[in-house]
N, C-alpha and C positions, 0 to 999 in steps of 0.2 A: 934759398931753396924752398917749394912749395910747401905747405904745410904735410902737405899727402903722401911726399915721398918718406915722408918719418914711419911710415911701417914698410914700406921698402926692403929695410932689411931681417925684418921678422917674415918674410914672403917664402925663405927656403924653408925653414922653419917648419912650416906648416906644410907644406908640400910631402920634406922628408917625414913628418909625422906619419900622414895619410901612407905613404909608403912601404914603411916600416912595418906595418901590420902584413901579418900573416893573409894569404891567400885561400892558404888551406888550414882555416880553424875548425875547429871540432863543430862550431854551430853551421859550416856550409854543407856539410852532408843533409845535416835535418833540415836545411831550409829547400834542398833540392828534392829530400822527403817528403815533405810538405806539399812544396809544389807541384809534385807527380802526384802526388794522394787529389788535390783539389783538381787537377787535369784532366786525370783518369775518370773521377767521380761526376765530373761539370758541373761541381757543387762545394760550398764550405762544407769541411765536416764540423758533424755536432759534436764528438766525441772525440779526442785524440787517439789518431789512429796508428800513433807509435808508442802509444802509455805500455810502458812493461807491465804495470800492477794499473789495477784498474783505480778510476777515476770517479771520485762521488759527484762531480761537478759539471755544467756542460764547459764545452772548447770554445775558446772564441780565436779564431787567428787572426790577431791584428794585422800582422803583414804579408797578409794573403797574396795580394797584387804583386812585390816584391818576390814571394815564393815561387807566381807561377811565373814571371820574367825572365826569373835567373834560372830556371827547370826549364824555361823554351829555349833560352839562349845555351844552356847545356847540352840540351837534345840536337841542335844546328851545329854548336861547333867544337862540345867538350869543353875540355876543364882550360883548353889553351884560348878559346874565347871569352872564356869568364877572366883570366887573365887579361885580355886586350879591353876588355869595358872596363877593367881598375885602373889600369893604365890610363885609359882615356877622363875616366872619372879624375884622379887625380890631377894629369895636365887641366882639364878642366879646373879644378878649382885653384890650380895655380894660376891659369888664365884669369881670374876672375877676380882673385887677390891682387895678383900685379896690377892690372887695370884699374882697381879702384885705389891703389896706392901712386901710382902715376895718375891718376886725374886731380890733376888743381881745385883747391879748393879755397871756401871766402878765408878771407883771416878770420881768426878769433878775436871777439872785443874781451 
């Protein structure tokens, strides 16, 4: 048998992992907050602009781009679209694991 198919069967594994998490965790509202805040604005904010208590620091939103993706793709098709891109994420990466566990590889010396 190839070398390659020896993670093969770690393939579901990893799939169901991805799976298994929650759709609707408590950080998807604030990322879809986020993302409306930088849409609205056509700018990063300086500030956090969900700080309950204010903030002595400036904001920096590292996943700004991911905020405003998943706030466009919410506004086209709601939260059952956001669902259909986990889904597709997932298969994706299942696709992506099988594939490199079914491709042959050299022996090991």
């Amino acid at each position: 048998m190839p070398s390659g198919w020896r993670s093969l069967p770690r393939t579901p594994f990893v799939v169901l992992n991805l799976a298994s998490l929650s759709v609707d965790d408590g950080d998807l509202w604030w990322t879809l907050a986020i993302g409306r805040a930088i849409w609205e604005e056509g700018a990063l904010p300086s500030v956090d602009p969900l700080a309950y208590t204010a903030t002595s620091g400036p904001y920096h939103a590292g996943q700004w781009l991911a905020n405003v993706l998943l706030f466009s793709a919410y506004q086209l098709g709601g939260f059952e679209l956001l669902v259909t891109l986990r889904a597709l994420l997932v298969a994706s990466v299942f696709a992506v694991v099988y594939e490199d566990a079914a491709t042959p590889t050299p022996a090991r010396r």
